[in-house]
C-alpha positions in Angstrom: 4.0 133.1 135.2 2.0 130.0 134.7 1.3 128.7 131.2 -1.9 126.5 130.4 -2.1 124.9 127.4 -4.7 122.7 125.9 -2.5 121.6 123.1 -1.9 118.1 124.5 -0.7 116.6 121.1 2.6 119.2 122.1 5.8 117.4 122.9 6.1 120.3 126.0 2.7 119.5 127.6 2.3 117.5 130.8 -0.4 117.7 132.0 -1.7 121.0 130.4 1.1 123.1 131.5 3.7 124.0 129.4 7.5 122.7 130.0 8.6 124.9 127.6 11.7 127.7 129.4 10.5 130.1 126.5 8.3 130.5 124.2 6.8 132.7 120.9 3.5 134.2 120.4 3.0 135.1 116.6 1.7 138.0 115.5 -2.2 136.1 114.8 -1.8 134.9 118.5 -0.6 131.5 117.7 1.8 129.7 120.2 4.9 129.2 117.0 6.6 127.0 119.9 4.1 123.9 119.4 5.7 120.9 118.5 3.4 117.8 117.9 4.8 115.5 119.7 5.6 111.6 118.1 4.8 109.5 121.4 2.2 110.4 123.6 3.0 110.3 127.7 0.7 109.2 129.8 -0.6 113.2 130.9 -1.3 113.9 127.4 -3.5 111.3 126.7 -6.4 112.6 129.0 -9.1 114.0 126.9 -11.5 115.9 129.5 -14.6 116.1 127.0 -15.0 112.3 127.2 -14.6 112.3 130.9 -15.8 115.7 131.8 -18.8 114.0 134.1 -16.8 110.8 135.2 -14.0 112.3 136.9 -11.7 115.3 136.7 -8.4 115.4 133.9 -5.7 115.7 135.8 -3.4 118.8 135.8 0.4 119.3 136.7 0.5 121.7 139.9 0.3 125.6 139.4 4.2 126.1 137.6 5.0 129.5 139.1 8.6 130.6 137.7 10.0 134.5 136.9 12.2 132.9 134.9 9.9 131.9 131.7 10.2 133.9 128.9 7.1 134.8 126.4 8.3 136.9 123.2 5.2 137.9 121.7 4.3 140.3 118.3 0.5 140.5 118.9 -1.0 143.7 119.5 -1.9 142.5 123.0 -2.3 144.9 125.9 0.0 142.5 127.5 2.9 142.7 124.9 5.5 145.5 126.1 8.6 146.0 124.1 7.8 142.1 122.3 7.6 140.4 125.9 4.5 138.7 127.6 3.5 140.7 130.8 0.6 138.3 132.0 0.2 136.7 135.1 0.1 133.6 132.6 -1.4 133.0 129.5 -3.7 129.9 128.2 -3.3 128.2 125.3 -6.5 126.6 123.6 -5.9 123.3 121.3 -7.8 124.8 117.9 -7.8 122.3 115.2 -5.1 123.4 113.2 -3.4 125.8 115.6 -2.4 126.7 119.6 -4.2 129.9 120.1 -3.2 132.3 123.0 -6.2 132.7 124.8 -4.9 135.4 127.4 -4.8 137.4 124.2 -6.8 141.0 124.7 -6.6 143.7 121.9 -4.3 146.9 122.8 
């Protein structure tokens, strides 16, 4: 499972990638494990839309683990019994919210 997330104000975001061991999905898709984080490291700080033609943001290598652990309560094709069966999910930085992206109605 890989989780990309475009939340970079998150205190579990290096890099877009999520640190996070588990994590919620609400019932409106929202990731309810965001945490804004007080001190920005030096990963989160990128901002691709002002550099997009200058050079590349950079990402933290593909996180491949069996061992993360998505609850979610959207009616997602992916949800089975409450649990995230994705490859890996996205997460998109919406202005007042971090929106599962993988989302896709059952």
């Amino acid at each position: 499972m890989d989780l990309k997330c475009k939340k970079l104000n998150c205190v579990y975001n290096d890099k877009y990638s999520c640190m996070k061991k588990e994590i919620k999905v609400s019932r409106t898709c929202e990731c309810d494990s965001f945490e804004a984080a007080k001190e920005l490291k030096k990963g989160q700080r990128q901002d691709a839309s002002k550099t997009m033609f200058e050079a590349a943001p950079d990402f933290h290598p593909y996180r491949h683990s069996k061992n993360i652990n998505i609850e979610c309560d959207a009616d997602c094709l992916y949800n089975q019994d409450k649990k995230c069966h994705a490859n890996g999910i996205s997460v998109c930085s919406c202005t007042n919210c971090a929106l599962c992206t993988t989302f896709i109605k059952d």
